[in-house]
C-alpha positions as CSV (number, residue, x, y, z in Angstrom):
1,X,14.5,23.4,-25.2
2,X,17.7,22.5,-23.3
3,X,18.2,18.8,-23.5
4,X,18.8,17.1,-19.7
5,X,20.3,14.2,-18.4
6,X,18.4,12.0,-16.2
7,X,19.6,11.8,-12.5
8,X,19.8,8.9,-10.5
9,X,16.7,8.8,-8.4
10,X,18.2,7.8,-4.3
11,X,16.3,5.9,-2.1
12,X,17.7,7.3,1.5
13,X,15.2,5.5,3.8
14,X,12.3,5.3,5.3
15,X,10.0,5.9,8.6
16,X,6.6,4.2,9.5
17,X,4.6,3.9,12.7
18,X,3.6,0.4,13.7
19,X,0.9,-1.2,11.7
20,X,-2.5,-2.3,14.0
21,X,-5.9,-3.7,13.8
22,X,-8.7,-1.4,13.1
23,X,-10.3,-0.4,16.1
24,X,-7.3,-1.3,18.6
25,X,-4.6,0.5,19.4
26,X,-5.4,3.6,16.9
27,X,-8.9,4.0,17.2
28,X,-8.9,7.7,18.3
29,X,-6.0,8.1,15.7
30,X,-7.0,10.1,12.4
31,X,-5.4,9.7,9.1
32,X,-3.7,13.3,9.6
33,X,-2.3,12.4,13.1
34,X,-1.1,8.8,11.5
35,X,0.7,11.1,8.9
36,X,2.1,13.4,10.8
37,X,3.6,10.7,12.9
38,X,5.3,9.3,10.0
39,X,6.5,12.0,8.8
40,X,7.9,13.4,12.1
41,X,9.3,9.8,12.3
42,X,11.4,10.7,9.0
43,X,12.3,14.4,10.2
44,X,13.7,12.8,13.2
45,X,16.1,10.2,11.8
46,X,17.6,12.4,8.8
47,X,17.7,15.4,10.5
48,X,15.0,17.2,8.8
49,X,13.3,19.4,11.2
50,X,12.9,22.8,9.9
51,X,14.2,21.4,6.8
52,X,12.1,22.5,2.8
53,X,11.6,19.4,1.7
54,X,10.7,20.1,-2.0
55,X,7.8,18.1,-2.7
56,X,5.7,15.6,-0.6
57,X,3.3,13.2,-2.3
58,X,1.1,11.6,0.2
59,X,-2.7,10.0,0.0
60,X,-5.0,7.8,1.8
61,X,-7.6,5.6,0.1
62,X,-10.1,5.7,3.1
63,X,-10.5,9.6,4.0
64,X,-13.5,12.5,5.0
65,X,-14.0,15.1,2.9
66,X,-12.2,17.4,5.6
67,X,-8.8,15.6,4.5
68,X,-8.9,17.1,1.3
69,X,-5.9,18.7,1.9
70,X,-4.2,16.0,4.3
71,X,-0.7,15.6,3.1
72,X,-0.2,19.4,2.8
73,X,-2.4,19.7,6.6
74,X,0.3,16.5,7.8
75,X,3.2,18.7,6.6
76,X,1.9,21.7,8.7
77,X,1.3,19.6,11.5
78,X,5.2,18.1,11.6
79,X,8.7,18.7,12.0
80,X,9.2,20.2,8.5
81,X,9.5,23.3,7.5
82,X,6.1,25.0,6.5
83,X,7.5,26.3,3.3
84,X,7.1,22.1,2.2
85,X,4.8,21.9,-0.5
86,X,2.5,18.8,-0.1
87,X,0.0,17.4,-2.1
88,X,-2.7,14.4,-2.0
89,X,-1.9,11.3,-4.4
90,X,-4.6,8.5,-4.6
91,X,-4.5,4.9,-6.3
92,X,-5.5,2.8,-3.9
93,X,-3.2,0.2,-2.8
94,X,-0.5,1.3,-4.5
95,X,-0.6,5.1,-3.8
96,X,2.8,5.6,-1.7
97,X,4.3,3.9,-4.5
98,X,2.4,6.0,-7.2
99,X,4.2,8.8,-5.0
100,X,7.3,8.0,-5.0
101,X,7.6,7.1,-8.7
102,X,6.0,10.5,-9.2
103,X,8.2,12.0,-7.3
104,X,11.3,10.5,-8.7
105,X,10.6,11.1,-12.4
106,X,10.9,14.4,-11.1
107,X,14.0,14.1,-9.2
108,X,15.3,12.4,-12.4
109,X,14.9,15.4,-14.6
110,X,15.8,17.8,-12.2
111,X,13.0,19.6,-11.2
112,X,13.1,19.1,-8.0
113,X,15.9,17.6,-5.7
114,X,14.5,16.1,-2.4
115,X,10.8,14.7,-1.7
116,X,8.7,12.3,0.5
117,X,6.5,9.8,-0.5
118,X,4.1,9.2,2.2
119,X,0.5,7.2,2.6
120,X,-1.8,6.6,5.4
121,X,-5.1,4.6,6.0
122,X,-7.6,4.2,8.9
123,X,-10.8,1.9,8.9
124,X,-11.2,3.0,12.2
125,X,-12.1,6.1,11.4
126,X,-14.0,5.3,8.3
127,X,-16.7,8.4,7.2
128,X,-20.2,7.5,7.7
129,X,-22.2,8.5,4.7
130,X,-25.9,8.9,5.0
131,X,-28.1,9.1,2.0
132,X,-28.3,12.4,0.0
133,X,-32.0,13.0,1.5
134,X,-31.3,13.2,5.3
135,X,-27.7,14.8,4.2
136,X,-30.0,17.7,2.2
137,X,-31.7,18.2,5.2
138,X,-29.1,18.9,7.7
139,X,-27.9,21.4,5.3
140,X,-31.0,23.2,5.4
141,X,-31.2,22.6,9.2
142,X,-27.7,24.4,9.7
143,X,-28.3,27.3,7.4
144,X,-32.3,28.0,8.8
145,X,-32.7,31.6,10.6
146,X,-36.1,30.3,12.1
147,X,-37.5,27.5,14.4
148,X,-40.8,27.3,11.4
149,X,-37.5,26.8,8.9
150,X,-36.1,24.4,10.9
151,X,-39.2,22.4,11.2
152,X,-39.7,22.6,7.8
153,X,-36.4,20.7,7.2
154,X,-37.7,17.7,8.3
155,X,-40.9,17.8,6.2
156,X,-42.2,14.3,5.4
157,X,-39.3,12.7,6.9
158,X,-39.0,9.2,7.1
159,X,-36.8,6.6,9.6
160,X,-35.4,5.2,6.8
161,X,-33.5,7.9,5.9
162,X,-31.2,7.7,8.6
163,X,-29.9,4.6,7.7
164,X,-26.0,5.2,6.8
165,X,-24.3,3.4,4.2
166,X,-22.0,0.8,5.4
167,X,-18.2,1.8,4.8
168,X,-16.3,-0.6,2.5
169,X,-14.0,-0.7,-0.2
170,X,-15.5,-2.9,-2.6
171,X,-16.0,-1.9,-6.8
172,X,-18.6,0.3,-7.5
173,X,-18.9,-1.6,-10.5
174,X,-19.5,-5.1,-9.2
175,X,-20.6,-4.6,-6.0
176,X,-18.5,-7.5,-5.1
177,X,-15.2,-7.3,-2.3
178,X,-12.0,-7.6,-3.1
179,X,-11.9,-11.2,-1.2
180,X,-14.6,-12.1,-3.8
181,X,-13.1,-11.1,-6.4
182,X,-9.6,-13.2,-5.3
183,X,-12.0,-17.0,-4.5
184,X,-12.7,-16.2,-8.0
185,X,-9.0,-15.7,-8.8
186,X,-8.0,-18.7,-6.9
187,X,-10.6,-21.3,-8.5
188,X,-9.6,-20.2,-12.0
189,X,-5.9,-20.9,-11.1
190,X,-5.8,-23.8,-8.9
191,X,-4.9,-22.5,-5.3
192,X,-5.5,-24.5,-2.8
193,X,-6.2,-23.4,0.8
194,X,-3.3,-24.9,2.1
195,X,-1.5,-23.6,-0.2
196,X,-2.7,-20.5,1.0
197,X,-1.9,-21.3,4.8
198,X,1.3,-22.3,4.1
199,X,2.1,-19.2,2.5
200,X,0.3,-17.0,5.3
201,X,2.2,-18.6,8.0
202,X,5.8,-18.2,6.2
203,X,5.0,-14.3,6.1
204,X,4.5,-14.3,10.4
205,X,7.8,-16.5,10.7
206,X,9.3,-14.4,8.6
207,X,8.2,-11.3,10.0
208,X,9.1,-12.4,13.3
209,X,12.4,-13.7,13.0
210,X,13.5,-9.8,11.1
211,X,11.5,-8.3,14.3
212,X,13.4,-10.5,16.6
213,X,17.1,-9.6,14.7
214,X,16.2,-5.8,15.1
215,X,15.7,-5.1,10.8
216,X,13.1,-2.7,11.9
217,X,14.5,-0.8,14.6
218,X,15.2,2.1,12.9
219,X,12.2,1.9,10.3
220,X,9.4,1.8,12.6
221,X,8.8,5.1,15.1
222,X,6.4,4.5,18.3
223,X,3.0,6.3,18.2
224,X,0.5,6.7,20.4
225,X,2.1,4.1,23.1
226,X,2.7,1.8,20.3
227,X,6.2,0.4,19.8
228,X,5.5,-2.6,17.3
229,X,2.8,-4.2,14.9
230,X,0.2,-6.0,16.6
231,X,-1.1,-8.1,13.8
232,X,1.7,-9.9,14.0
233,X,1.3,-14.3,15.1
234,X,4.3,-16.1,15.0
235,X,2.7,-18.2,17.7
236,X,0.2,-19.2,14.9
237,X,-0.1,-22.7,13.2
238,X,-1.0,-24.6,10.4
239,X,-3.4,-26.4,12.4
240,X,-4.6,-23.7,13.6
241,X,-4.9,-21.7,10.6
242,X,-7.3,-24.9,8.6
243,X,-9.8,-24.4,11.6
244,X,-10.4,-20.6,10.0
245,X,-13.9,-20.6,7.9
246,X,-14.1,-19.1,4.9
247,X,-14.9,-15.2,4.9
248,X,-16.0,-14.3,1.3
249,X,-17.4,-17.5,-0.3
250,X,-19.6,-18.9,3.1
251,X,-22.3,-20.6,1.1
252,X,-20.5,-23.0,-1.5
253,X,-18.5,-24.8,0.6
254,X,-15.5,-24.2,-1.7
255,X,-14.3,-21.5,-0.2
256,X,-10.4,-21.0,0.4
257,X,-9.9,-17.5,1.8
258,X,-10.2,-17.2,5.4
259,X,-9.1,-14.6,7.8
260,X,-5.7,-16.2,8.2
261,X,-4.7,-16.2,4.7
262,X,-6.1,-12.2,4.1
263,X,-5.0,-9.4,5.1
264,X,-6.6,-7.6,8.1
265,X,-8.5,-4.2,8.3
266,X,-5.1,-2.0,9.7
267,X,-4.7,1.6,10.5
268,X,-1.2,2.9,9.8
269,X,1.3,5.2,8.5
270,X,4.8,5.2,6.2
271,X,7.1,7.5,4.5
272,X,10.2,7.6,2.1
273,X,13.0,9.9,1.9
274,X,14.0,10.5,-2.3
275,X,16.5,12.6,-3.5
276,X,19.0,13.6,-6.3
277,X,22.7,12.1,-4.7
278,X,23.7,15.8,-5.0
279,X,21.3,16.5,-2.3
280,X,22.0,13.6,-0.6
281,X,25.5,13.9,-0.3
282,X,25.5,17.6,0.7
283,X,23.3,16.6,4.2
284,X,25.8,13.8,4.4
285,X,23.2,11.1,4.3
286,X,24.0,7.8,2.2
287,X,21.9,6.6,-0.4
288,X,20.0,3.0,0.5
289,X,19.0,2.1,-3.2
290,X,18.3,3.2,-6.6
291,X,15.0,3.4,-8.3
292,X,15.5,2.9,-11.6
293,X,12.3,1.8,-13.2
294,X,8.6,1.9,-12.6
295,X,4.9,1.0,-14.5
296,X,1.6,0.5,-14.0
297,X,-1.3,-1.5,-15.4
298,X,-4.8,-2.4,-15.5
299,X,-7.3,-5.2,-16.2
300,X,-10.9,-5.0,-17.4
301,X,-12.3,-7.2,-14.3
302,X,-15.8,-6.0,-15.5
303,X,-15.5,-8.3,-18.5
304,X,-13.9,-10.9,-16.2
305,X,-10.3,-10.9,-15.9
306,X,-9.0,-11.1,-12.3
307,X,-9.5,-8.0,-10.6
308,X,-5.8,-8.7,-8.6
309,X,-3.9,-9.9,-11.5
310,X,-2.8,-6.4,-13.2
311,X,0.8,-6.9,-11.7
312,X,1.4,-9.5,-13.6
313,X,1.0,-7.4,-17.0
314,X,3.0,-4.3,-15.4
315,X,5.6,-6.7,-14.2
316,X,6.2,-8.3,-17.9
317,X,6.2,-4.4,-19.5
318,X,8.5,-3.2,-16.7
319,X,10.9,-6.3,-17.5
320,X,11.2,-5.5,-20.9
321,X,12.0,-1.8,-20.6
322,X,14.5,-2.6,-18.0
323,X,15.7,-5.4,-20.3
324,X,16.1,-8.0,-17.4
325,X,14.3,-11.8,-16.9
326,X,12.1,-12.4,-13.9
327,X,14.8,-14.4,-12.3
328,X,17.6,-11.5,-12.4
329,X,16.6,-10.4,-8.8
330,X,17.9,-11.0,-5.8
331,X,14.4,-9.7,-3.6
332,X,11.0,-9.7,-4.5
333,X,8.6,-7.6,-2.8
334,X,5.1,-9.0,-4.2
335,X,2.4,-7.1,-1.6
336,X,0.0,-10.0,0.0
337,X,-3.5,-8.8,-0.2
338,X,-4.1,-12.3,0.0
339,X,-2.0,-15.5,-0.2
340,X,-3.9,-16.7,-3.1
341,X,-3.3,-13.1,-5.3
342,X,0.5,-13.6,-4.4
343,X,0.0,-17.5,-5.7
344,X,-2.2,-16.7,-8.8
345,X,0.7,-14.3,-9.7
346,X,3.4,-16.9,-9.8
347,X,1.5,-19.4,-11.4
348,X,0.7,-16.9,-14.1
349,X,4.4,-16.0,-15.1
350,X,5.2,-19.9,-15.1
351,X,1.9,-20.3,-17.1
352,X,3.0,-20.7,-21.0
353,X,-0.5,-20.2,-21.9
354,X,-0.9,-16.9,-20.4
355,X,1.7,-15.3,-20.6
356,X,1.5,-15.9,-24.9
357,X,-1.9,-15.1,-24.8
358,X,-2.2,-12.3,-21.9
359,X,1.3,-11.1,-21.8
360,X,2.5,-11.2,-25.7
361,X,5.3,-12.8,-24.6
362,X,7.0,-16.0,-26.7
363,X,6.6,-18.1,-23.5
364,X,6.2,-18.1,-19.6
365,X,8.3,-15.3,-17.2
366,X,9.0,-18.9,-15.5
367,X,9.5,-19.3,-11.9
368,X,11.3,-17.0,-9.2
369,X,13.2,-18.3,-6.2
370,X,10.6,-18.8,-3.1
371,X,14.0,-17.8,-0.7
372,X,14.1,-14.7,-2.2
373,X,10.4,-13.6,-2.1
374,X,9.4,-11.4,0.9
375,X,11.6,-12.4,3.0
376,X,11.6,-10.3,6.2
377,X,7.3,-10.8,6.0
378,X,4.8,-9.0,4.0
379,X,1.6,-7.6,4.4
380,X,0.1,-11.0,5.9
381,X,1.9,-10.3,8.7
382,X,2.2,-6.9,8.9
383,X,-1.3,-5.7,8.3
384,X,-2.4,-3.4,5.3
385,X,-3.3,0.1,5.6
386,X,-3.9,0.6,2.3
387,X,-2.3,3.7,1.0
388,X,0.5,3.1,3.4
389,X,1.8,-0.3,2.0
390,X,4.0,1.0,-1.0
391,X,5.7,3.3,1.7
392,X,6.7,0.1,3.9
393,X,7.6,-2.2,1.2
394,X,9.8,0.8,-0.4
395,X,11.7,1.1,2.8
396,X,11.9,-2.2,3.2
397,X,13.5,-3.6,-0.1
398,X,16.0,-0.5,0.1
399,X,17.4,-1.8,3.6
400,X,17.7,-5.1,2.2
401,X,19.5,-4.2,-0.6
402,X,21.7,-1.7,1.5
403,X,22.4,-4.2,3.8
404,X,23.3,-7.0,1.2
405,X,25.7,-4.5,-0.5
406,X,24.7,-4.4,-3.9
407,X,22.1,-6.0,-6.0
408,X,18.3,-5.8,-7.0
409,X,14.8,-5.7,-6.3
410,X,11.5,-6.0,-7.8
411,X,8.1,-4.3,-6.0
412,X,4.5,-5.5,-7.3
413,X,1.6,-3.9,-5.6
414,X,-2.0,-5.3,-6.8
415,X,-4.5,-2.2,-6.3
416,X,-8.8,-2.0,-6.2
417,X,-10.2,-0.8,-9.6
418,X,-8.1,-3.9,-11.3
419,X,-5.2,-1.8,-11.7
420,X,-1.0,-3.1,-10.8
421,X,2.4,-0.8,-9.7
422,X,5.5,-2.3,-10.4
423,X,9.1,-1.1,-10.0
424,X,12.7,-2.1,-9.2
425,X,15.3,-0.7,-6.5
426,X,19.0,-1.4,-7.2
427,X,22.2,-0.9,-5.1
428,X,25.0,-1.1,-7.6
């Protein structure tokens, strides 16, 4: 076997369509026409229409069983050339980045040279699933040749079985939300709800003061009439905000998650343009950022660990194959599924306790600069359609460290199933 040497794996931008509440603005939008949109978004900017992109790796985490070949079907349906292959990646949350790491191990060892790591999500368009009964018996109602075989369909039917269940994205295996699961998270570590609040209303300020100096002109593409995110309140207080109830833990009276401090159901888009700088250089496109390292891990929230705190163990590993300290960074990038998983994370790396015990580690990660954390907004602000958040946070720490000139960045993306992505962009 002929021995290779790893490529550098370039970051050359991204392209996303404006992130909205379910059921607003993309109602009638499918996850293939969110897609598409992104991707055309890309083909548009870097000149890529008509282009063979090598490989796309693209996934949603709320889909129909028709979109079981959506990112090839999203390819098809956009500006690339239809000689793109395109496959469907899924790991919840973190899928987009799941892609692009994926993707750029490939790059790395030369298989391929250009790809696009894509992700999409709608809750507006969430598949109503009837029990397997009533589903049985349309079956048989579609394939019957007579009217005594259709009747016979519906033989001993019964009301009930029309009920649909309820769409949602909580574990099979707890039959608890992923809000419950973090009011757990935030009594075992501490966080209070203004804490929280606090944190929530940083991420709209912030978010609206990079929206205000343009940062995201040329990383968000209009669709369907829409020209920005819509979650978005930088007219939102701290007053306001501790008037919010609680919306998982209603009954104790301790609750500390609200609407305010959680993410919102969001329909929404995003893609990333990775290539070998060969590749890169030839289209005479310049490379963003680097990514140099990347890892994943998981958590047995069944026997109780937090369900949202696998970052924090992919984070440690990643640091010590890239043989850095949590504080050699200049952005971090930690996805807000809720204030209080982004504020159990910290206080976990600056706990000595767990991060001996948990982590292996001789003592605590210790604590990152609060400047440098999320600092054009996060998912609090932005809205979280799941698959598509690795996609946006991607593009987003490349431009930062493009603009800044050099330097380096550090993603963690909490996921359902208990499981973390990690990974680091540099610019050198």
């Amino acid at each position: 076997m002929t021995e290779r040497t790893l490529r550098r794996v370039a970051i050359l931008g991204g392209s996303r369509i404006p992130f909205c509440r379910s059921n607003t603005q993309y109602q009638d939008l499918s996850n293939l026409d969110m897609l598409t949109a992104a991707l055309d978004g890309l083909a548009d900017r870097y000149q890529l229409a008509g282009v063979e992109i090598d490989e796309v790796g693209a996934g949603a985490v709320i889909s129909h069983s028709k979109d079981w070949n959506l990112a090839r079907e999203a390819v098809l349906s956009s500006k690339l050339s239809p000689l793109t292959t395109a496959y469907t990646v899924q790991m919840a949350c973190g899928t987009s980045l799941q892609a692009a790491v994926q993707l750029g191990a490939k790059i790395a060892i030369g298989q391929i040279d250009s790809a696009i790591a894509a992700g999409t999500d709608t809750t507006s368009d969430a598949p109503i699933v009837f029990g397997a009964r009533f589903a049985k018996r349309l079956i048989k109602l579609a394939n019957a040749k007579s009217l005594g075989e259709r009747f016979a369909a519906f033989k001993g039917f019964r009301p009930g079985e029309l009920k649909p269940a309820s769409p949602n994205a909580g574990e099979p295996r707890t039959r608890m939300s992923m809000g419950q699961h973090c009011e757990i998270m935030a009594k075992q570590w501490g966080i209070s709800r203004e804490e929280q609040d606090k944190l929530a209303w940083e991420s709209h300020q912030k978010g609206a003061r990079a929206l205000a100096e343009g940062f995201f002109d040329d990383l968000i593409v209009p669709c369907a009439g829409v020209s920005r995110d819509n979650h978005l309140r930088p007219d939102s207080t701290l007053e306001k905000l501790a008037t919010l109830k609680p919306a998982f833990d209603k009954e104790s009276g301790k609750g500390t998650l609200t609407a305010g401090n959680s993410t919102p159901l969001t329909d929404g888009a995003s893609s990333v343009l990775l290539a070998s700088e060969d590749w890169a250089a030839k289209r005479g496109l310049p490379v963003q950022a680097y990514l140099t390292f990347a890892k994943t891990a998981s958590v047995d929230f069944v026997a109780g660990e937090g369900l949202l705190m696998a970052p924090t163990i992919a984070v440690a590993r990643l640091l010590q194959d890239a043989g850095l300290t949590l504080q050699d960074f200049d952005f971090y990038e930690i996805h807000e599924a809720f204030a209080a998983q982004v504020l159990c994370t910290l206080r976990a790396w600056e706990s000595d306790q767990y991060c001996r015990e948990r982590l292996g580690l001789p003592g605590a990660l210790g604590r990152i600069d609060p400047a440098k954390l999320n600092v054009n907004g996060s998912s609090l602000a932005f809205g979280h359609p799941f698959a598509a958040t690795g996609g946006r946070v991607l593009a987003t720490l490349a431009k930062l460290l493009n603009q800044r000139g050099s330097g380096r960045g550090l993603i963690s993306i909490c996921t359902a199933g208990g499981m973390g992505i990690a990974a680091i962009l540099e610019k050198p």
